[in-house]
N, C-alpha and C positions, 0 to 999 in steps of 0.2 A: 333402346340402345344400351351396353351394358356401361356403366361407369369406370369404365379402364381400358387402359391404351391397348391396340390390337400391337401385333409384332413389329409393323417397320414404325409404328409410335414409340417402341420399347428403345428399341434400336438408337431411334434421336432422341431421345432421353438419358440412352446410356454415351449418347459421344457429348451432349448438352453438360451435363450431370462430371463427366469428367475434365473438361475443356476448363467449363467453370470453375472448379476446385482446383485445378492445375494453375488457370490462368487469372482468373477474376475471384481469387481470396480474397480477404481481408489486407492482407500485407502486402500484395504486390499491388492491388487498385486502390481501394478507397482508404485505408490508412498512408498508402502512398503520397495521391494526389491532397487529401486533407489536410498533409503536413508540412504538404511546399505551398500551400494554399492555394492550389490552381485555377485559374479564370475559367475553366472548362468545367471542374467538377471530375473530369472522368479522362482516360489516355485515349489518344487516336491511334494508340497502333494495335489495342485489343478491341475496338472497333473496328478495323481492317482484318484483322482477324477474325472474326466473324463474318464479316465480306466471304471468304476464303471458305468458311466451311458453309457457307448458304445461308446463316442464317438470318441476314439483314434482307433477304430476300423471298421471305417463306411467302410472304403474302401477297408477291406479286406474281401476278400469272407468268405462264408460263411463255407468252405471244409476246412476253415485254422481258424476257429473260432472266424472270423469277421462277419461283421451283412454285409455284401454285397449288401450295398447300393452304390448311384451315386456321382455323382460332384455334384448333384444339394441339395441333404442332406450334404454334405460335404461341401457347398457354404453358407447354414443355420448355420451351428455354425461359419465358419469365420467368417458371418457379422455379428454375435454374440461378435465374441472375437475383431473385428473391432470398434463396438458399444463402446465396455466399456473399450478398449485399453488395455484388459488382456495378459499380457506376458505369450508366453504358446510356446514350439516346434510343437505345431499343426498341424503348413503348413508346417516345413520340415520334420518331422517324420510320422503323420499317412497321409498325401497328397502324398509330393514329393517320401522319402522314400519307404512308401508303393507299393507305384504306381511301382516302379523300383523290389520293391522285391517280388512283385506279377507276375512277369516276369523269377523270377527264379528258381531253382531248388528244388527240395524237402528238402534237407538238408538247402539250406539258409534261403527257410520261417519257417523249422523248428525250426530254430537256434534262427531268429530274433523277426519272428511275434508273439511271445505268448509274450514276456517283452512288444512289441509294445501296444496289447490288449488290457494289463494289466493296462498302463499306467507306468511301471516299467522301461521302459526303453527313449531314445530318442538320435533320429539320427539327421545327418545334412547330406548336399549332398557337393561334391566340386565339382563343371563343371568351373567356373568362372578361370582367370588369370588374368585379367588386372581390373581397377577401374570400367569399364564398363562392360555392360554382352555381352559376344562376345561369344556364344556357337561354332561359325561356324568354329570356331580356336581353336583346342586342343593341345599345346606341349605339357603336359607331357605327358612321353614318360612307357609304361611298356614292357620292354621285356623279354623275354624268359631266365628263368633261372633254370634248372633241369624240374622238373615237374610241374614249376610254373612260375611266376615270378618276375622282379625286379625294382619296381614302384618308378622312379626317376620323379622329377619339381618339381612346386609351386602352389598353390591354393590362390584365393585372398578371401577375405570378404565371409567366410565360417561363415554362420550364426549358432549360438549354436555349433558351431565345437568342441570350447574349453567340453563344457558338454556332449558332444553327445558318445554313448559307441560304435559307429559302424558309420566311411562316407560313402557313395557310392561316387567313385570317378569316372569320369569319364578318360580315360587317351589312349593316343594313341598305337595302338600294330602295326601297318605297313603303310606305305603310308606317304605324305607330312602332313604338320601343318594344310591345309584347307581343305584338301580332305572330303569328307563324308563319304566312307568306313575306314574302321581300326581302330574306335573305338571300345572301351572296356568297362565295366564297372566294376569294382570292390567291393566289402564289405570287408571294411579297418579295424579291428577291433581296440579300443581307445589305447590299448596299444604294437599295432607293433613296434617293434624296427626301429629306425632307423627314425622315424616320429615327427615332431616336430612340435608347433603352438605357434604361438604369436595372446594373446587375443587382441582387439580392442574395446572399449566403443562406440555403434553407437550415433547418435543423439538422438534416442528415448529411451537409456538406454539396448537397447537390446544387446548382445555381439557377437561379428564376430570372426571370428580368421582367421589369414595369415597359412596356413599349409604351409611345408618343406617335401617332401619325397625325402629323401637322399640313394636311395637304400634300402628302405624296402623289404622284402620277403614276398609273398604271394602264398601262395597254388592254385592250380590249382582250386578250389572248389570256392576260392574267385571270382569267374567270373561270373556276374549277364550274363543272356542271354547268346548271342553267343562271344566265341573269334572274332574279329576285325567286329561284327556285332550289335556293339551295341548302333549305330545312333538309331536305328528303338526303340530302348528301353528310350536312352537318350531323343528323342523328343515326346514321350510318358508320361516322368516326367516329364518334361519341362512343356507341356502341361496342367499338373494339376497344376503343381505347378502355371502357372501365371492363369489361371480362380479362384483358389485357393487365391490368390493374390489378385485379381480384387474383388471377394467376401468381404474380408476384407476390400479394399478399400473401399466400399456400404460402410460398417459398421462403419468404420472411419467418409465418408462422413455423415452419418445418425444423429451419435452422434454429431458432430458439429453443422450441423445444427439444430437439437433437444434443446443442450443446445443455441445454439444464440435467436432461437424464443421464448424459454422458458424468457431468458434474454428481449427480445423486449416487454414482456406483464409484467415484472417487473418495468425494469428501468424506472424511470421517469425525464420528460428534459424540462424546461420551464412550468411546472408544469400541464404536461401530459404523457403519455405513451409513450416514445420514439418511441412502434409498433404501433401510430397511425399514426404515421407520413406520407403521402404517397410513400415518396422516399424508407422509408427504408419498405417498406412493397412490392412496386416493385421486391425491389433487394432482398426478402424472397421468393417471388414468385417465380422468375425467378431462384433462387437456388432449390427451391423446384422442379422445370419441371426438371432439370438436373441433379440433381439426382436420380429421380424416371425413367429417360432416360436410366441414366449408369446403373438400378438395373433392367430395362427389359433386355438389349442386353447381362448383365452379363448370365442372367437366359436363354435366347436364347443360348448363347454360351455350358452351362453348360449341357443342352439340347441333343445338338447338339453332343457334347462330349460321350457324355452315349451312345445314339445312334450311335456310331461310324461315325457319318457321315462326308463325304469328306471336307464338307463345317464346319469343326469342328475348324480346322488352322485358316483360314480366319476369322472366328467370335471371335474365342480368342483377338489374337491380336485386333480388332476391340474394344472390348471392354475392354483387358489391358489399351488401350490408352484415351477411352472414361472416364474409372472409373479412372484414372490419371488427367483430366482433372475437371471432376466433383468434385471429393475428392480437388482439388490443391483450385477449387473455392470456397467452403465450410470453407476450414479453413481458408483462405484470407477473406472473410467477415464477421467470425467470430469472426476473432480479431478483423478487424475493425469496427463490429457495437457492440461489448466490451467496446471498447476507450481505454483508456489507462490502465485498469486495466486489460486487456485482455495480455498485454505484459508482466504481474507478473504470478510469480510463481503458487500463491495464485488458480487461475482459472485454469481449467482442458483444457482450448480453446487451450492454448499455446501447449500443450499438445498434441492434437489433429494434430497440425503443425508439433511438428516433428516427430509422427507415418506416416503420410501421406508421408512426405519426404523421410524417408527411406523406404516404401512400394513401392514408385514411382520407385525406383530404383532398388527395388529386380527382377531377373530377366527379366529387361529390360524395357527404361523407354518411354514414350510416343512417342520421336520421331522414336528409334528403330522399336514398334510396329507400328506406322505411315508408316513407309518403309518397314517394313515386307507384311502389308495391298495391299502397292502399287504394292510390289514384287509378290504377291500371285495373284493378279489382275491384271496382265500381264506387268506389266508398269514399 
């Protein structure tokens, strides 16, 4: 398959591509919401807006009133919202979410998917416990209680948790903390009793939240997929969600580098174009091969995804850890071919730095997927 969007891909790239810059700049979202300090992180009426032009909808089928498209149309607007570092539940409600409750029952995509659509609603997922993304370890524990059950632990750095009207949680129903059978998944609704969160302000302004389930009750119905069968579902959202990730990362990566060379044919130094310099025209190139590196093997991976194919795992992480690496270099040489104005507020580079940082980390950060790679590859 070739590494580049066919025509109606081009198409929602060029309304993605414009929408974002029009509407999810820097100045109208995320220096916006940043500076009133908003409890969301992100606006709900450029979320609805996105409802509107379909794209909180790409990846639900078409049986459930989504435009059932792929990863690789779903990879087009993250590095969209990457690009212009739009605060949006994008990647955990119509990606992660989706992706899980495309899995479930008729009653739960009934329930969820038309707010999802609409743009009306927005979820977050909890699988995380510790600082790190450690999927392979699930203690919280849900067990059996009447015709349902009773969803005790903790969840760490739940992204958009605090806003979100519904979590998919992931949570153990039999067997030890590392096993791979006996998971579960659940749909938590925002206001279960017995459910508590403490928000957190990340680096990039976005909000996380620490959830508490202290014996909540949940109905037999709350059960994405199968009781203690819900690995096979979990690593399926997992899945999009980091291609998903790695998309934005491109987009992160793009925009930095965009605004640096943009910068390199303005600034001038010794009373020439700083971009004529050789050195720093090297170090534009060689940013430039590496990122256009990490936005093929993303597009391979995304690919690969659609087509279910076996070799789908493998290229993920491949290039979770590639676009980690690319994005990391991007903003490191954007502040420093800046100078010193690149360290102030003032410039959107800074900026750029700590969306990349905490993208790197969002489920699971370069050396994870580096040893995932190796683990998949026999080694």
């Amino acid at each position: 398959m070739p590494l580049f969007h066919n025509e109606d891909q081009a198409m929602l790239a060029d309304t993605a591509r414009q929408f974002m810059a029009e509407e999810g700049n820097t100045t109208k979202q995320l220096r916006h919401w940043r500076d009133r300090d908003c409890p969301d992180g992100f606006g709900h009426a450029i979320w609805k807006q996105m409802g509107e032009l379909g794209f909180t909808g790409i990846l639900v089928s078409e049986d459930d009133g989504g435009l059932g498209m792929g990863h690789v149309e779903a990879g087009i607007v993250l590095e969209e919202i990457g690009r212009n570092l739009t605060p949006s539940p994008f990647l955990t409600s119509s990606v992660l979410a989706a992706t899980a409750l495309g899995k479930g029952s008729n009653d739960l995509r009934g329930r969820y998917l038309p707010g999802l659509i609409l743009g009306e609603s927005v979820y977050a997922v909890a699988v995380d416990e510790t600082a790190k993304h450690r999927p392979e370890k699930i203690t919280t524990k849900a067990e059996k209680s009447g015709n349902g059950f009773k969803l005790t632990g903790k969840k760490s750095f739940v992204v958009q948790g605090a806003s979100a009207d519904m979590l998919v949680v992931a949570a153990r129903t039999s067997g030890s903390d590392g096993d791979d059978d006996g998971i579960t998944l659940f749909a938590v609704p925002k206001d279960a009793a017995n459910m508590s969160q403490e928000p957190v302000r990340l680096v990039d302004s976005s909000v996380a939240s620490h959830v508490t389930f202290d014996g909540v009750d949940l109905d037999g119905d709350a059960v994405i997929g199968e009781v203690d069968g819900g690995r096979e579902v979990l690593n399926a959202m997992l899945n999009a969600g980091r291609i998903g990730a790695a998309a934005e990362g491109v987009g992160v990566a793009s925009g930095a580098m965009d605004m640096t060379t943009d910068y390199l044919k303005q600034r001038k130094q010794f009373g020439k174009l700083i971009g004529e310099f050789q050195a720093l025209q090297h170090r534009a190139a060689h940013l430039y091969s590496e990122v256009e590196i990490a936005r093929a093997v993303t597009i391979k991976a995304q690919q690969l995804l659609d087509a279910e194919s076996e070799n789908a795992d493998l290229m993920i992480s491949v290039a979770k850890a590639k676009v980690a690496k690319a994005a990391g270099l991007s903003v490191k040489e954007g502040v420093q071919m800046h100078g010193g104005i690149g360290m102030t507020d003032e410039y959107d580079i800074g900026l750029y730095m700590k969306r990349d940082r905490a993208l790197q980390e969002f489920l699971g950060d370069a050396y994870y997927h580096a040893g995932r790679v190796a683990e998949l590859s026999g080694y």
